[in-house]
N, C-alpha and C positions, 0 to 999 in steps of 0.2 A: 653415301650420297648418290653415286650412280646405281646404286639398287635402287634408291626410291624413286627416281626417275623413270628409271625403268617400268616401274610398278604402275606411276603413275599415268605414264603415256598407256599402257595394258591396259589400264583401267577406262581410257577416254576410248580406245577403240572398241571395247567392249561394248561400252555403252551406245558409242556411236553407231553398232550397227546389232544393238539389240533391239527384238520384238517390240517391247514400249514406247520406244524413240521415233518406231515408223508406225507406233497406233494411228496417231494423228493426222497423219498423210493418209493413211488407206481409211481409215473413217472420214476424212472428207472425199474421198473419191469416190468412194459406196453413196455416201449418203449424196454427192453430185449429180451420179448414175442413177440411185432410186427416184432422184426428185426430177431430172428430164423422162425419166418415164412417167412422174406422178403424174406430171403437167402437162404431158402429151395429150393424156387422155381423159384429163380433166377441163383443162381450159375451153371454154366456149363450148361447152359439149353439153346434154342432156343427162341426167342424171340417172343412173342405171345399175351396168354391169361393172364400170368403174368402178363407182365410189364404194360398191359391194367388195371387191376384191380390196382394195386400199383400207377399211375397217379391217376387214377379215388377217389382210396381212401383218397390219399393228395390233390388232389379238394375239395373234398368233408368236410375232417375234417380240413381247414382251417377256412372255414365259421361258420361250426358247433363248436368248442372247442373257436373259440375267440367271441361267440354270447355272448353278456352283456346284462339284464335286462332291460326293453327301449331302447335297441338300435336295430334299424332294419340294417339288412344286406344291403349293398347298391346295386346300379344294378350292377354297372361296378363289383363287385365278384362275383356277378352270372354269370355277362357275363364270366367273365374269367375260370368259373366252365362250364361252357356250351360248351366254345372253346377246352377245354380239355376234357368234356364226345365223343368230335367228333372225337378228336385225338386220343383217347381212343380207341373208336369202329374203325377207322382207323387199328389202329395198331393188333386189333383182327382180321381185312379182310386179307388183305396184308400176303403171306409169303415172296415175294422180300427183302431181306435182304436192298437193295440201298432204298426203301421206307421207311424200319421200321428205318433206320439210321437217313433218314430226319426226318419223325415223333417223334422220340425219342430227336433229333436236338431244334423242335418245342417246344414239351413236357416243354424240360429244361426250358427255355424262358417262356414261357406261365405261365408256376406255378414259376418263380420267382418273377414277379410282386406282387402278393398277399404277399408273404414273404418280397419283399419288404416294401407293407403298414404294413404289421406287424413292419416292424421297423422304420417305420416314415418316408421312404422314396420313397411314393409312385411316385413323382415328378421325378422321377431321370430316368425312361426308356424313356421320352419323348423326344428321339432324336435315331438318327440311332446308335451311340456308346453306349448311355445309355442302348439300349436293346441289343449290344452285351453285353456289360460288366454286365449286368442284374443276369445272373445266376452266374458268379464267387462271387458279390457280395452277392446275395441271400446264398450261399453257407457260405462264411465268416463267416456273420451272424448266421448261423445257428451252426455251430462251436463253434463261440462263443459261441452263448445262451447254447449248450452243457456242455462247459465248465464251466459257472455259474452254472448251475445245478450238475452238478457234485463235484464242491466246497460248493453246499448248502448239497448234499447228505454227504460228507466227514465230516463235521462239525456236521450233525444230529447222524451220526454214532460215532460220539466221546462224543456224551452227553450221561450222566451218564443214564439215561433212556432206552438206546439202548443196554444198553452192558449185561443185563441177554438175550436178543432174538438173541443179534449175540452167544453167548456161547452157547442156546438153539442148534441154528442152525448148532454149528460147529460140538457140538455133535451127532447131529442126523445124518448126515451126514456118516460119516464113518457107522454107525449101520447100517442103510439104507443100503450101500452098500455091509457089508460082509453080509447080512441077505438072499439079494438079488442074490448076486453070490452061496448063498449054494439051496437057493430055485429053480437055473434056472439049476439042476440039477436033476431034476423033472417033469420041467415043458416047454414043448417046447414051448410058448411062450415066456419064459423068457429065454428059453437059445436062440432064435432067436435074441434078442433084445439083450443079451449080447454078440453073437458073430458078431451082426452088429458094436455095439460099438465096439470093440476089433478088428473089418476088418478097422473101420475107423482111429482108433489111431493109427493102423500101417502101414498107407497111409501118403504117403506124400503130397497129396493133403490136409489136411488136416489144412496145414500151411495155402494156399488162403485160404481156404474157412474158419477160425475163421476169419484171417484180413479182408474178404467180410462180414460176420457177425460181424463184431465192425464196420466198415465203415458205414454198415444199419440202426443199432443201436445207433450210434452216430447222424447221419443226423434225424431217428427219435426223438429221445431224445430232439434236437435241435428244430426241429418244432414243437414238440406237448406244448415245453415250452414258444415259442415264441406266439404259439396262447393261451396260457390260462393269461399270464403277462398282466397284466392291458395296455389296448389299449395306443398308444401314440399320439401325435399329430401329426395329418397326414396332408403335402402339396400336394394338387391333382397338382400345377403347380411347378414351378421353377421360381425364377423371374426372370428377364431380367437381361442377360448378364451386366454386370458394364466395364469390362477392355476383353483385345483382341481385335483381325482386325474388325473393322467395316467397314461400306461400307456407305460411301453419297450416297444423291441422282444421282451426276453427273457420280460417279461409276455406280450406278445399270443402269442409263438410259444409258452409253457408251458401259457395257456391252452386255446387254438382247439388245438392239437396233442394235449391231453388228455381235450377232448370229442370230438375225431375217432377218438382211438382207443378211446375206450367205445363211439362209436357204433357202428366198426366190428367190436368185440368181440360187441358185442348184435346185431346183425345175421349174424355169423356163427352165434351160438349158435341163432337160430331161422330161419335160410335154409332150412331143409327143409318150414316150415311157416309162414313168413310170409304169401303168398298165399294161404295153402291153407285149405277149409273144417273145421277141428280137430273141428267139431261132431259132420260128418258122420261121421268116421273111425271105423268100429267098435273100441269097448273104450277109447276117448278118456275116456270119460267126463266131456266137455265138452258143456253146454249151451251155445245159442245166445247168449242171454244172458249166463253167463260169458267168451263168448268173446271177445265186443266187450268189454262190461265193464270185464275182468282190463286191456285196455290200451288202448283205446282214448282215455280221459281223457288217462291221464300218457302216451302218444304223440305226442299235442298239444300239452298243453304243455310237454314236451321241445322240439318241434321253434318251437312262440315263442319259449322260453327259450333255444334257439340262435342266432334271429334276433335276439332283442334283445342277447345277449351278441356277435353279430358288430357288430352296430350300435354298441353302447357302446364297444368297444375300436378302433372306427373313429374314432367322432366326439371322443373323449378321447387320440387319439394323439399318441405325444410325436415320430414319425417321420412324414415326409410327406415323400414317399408311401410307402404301407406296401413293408416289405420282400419280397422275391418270397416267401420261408420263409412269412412270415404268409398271403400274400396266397393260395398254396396252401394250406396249413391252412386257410383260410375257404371256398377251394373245394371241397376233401373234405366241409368237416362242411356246407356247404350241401346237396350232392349225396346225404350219407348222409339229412342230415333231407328229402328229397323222399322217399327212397325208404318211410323210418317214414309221412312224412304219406298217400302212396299204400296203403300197406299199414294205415293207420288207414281209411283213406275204404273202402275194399275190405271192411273185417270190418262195417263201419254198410250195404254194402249187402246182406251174406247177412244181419244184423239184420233188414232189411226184408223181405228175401223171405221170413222165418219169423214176423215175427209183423205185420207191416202198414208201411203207410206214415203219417210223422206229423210234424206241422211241425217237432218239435223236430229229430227224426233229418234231414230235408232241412237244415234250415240248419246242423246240424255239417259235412252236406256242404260246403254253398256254403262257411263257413267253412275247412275244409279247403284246399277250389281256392283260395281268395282267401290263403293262406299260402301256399301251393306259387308263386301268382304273387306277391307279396311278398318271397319267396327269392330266386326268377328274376331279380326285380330288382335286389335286393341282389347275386346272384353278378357280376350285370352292370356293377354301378357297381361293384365291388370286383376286378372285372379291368381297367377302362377306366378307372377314377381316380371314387373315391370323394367325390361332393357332398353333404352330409347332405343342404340343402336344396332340395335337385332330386328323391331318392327321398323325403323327407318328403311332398312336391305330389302326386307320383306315386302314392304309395299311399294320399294322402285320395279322388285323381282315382278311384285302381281303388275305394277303398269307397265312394264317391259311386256309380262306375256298377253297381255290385255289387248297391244296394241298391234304385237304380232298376228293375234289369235281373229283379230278385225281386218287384218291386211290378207293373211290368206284364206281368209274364210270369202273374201270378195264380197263383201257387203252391198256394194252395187249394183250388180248381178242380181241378189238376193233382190233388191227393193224393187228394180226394173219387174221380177218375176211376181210380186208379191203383188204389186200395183196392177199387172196383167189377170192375175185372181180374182183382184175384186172387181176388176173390170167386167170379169166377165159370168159375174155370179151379181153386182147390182147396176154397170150400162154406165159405170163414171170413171171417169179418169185424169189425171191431172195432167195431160202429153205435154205443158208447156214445161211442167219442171221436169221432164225426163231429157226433154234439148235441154233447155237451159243450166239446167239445177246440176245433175248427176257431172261426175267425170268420164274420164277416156274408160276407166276401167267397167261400167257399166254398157258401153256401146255395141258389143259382141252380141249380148243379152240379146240389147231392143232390138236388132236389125233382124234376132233370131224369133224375137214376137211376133214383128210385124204382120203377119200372115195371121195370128188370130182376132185383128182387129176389123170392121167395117172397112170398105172399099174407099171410102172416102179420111174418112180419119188416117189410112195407109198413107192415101198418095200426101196427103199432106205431112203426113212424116216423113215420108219417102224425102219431098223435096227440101224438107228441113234438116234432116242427115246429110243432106248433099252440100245444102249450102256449110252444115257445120264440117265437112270433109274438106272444104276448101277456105276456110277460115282458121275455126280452132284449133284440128288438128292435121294440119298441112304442115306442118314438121313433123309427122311421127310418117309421112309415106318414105322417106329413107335417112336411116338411122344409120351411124360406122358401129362395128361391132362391140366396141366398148358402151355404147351406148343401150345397149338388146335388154329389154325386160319380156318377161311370159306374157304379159298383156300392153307391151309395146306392138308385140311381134300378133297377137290377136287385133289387136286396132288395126295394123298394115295391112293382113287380111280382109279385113271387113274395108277398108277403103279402095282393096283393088278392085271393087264392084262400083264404084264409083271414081270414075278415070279422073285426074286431074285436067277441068277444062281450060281453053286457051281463046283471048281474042273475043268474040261476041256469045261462044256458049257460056261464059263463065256464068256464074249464079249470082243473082243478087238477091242480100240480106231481104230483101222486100216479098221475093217470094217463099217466103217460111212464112206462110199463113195461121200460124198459131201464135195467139198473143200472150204475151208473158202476165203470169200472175201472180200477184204477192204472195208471198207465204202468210200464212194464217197466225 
């Protein structure tokens, strides 16, 4: 009897001051500490150099905290860490706010996969819904696993063990603080730091910005617990649909055979002029504008509404593998829809060469190619054996680098320069949508054209820059360094040429003498 006693108190201090007993305290004090930095440098701030390092570090420590002893990292987490060091360095270029929204869009998405496999459900974005609903679920989860930990933390702090270091603490506490208040009456560091605290407590901001630092600290909490819990069993697939609409064979071949022969009905009826400039043709009596127009819209989306209908009648099929009959019919109406999406992107560029270049019209572009390569892919897994959840990866992978590949190629820049071409090879130009239209990331460009335009058209820019230097982007003349992007810090430049006015020089809206003109 008193051996077991013995054994059994051994046993209670053992545990009491074993490693797993104090997880829960040091992962709430980590993830406490990470999340007053998160929120430091995120609240109220400009989205930058931040939220670039906060991605990059949850890329980063998912791989690293849930690394197990013989188990090597697999590629698809690199890859997913790789997709995010680029959205990452995106978000650091970029000061367009409509960019960092998309990028940040992406961000979400990208890093909830990986949280997904932390919870065994890495199967589950392999479809177009699955990766919307990707991050509310990733989120869930992480919540949860918060809230486990929190219940583990609650339970450690009520063992008898714990209870001399919380009375330790509560004590010290109060000493600390009157010790501190009489000392920062001496010491102007200290009295800095107490009348900062003392300006902040008596701000009403003060209420976000704890609930933005619990929100930080709670989603850390959540993830740093989810990467360290023993790995679960992960399904890289999903199986096969059991119950829901299926699709026979005599479906898939009446459909896909139905849309292949309108396409190729339509295709015939305007093969004489699909390419061609209709505008130009005398007695046409087609504008530029109507040309694109009349089809350019519904040419697009015909050719998505082809992709998603070969998509659906793939991943709901009641045959596996599809029939040769279908699998042809989905090669026709692929190849007929490149040929509509080429001859859509072809009429958006005689668009441009007759009345300018302009962000909307480029990204229907890039849109365009980034369908024609989405097709491509799809004819390819639809002649080689059809994976939903292989071209799903694939085509977030191509909009991931799509979007990258538009963020640092500086597209703005481009169209500022391209509009100054045609300027000055046919004497037109659209200066109102270069204020108005373009973002911050375009203004380096124009301030750097100005000098090949007309002495008059200048100064009118001139004081249109000015006035936009003291409106739009009069937050970007001083930024905290959490905040720095490469064409933040390019805007700061180009607005130290124009001083911030005070009193009766400031500028009024009224002198920007170029009037705004609809887009076309």
């Amino acid at each position: 009897m008193i051996h077991s006693t013995s054994d059994s108190e051994a046993g209670m201090r053992s545990n009491s001051s074993s490693p797993v007993r104090g997880r829960p305290f040091a992962l709430s004090c980590a993830a406490l500490i990470l999340g007053a930095g998160e929120s430091a440098i995120t609240y109220d701030a400009m989205v930058g150099l931040n939220w670039a390092l906060l991605a990059l570090g949850a890329a980063l420590a998912i791989p690293v905290c849930s690394r197990r002893p013989k188990v090597r990292i697999s590629a698809q987490d690199w890859g997913f860490v790789t997709l995010v060091l680029m959205l990452a360095t995106a978000l650091g270029i970029t000061a367009d706010r409509f960019w960092q929204f998309l990028i940040a869009t992406a961000l979400m998405v990208t890093l909830s996969v990986p949280v997904l496999g932390l919870l065994g459900r890495r199967g589950e974005p392999d479809s177009p819904l699955g990766w919307v609903l990707a991050p509310f679920r990733s989120l869930s989860g992480a919540f949860d696993e918060c809230a486990r930990r929190m219940r583990e933390l609650l339970e450690q702090l009520r063992a008898d063990a714990s209870i001399p270091i919380i009375r330790a603490v509560s004590l010290c506490l109060p000493v600390v603080a009157v010790l501190a208040l009489l000392l920062s009456g001496s010491d102007p560091t200290l009295a800095a730091m107490r009348d900062a605290i003392a300006k902040a407590l008596a701000q009403i901001s003060i209420i976000p910005h704890t609930l933005w630092f619990g929100l930080l600290s709670a989603l850390t909490l959540g993830g740093l617990g989810l990467a360290l819990r023993p790995r679960l069993a992960i399904s890289d697939t999903l199986p096969p649909a059991c119950g829901g609409l299926q699709f026979s064979r005599t479906d898939q071949l009446a459909v896909l055979g139905s849309a292949a022969t309108l396409f190729a009905a339509y295709l015939a009826l305007q093969v004489s002029y699909l390419f061609a400039n209709s505008a130009a043709l005398p007695g046409s009596h087609v504008t530029y504008a109507e040309a694109v127009h009349r089809g350019f819209g519904q040419l697009n989306a015909a050719v998505t509404l082809s992709a998603l209908i070969i998509y659906t009648l793939s991943s709901r099929s009641a045959v596996n593998p599809l029939p040769r009959l279908c699998k042809a019919a989905a090669i026709v109406l692929i190849v007929e829809s490149q040929v509509l999406a080429i001859s859509a992107l072809h009429r958006v560029r005689l668009y441009e060469e007759a009345y300018g270049y302009t962000e909307q019209r480029l990204l229907v572009e890039v849109y365009s190619g980034a369908v024609m390569a989405v097709m491509a892919m799809l004819g390819w897994e639809t002649l080689y054996g059809l994976q939903i959840g292989r071209l799903a990866r694939r085509t977030w992978v191509l909009g991931v680098l799509t979007l990258c590949a538009v963020v640092f190629w500086n597209h703005e820049a481009w169209i500022v320069h391209a509009n100054m071409v045609r300027y000055r090879q046919t004497g037109r130009l659209d200066a109102a949508y270069l204020i108005y239209g373009l973002g911050p990331d375009g203004l380096p460009e124009l301030t750097r054209s100005l000098t090949t335009l007309e002495p008059s058209l200048q100064a009118q820019l001139q004081d249109c820059i000015r006035v936009m230097a003291t409106t739009r982007y009069g937050s970007m003349r001083r930024y905290r360094w959490f905040e720095w992007t490469t064409r933040r810090k390019a805007v700061r430049q180009v607005l130290g040429n124009y001083p911030h006015p005070t009193g009766t020089n400031r500028p009024s809206p009224a002198s920007c003498r170029i009037a705004r003109i609809a887009p076309r």
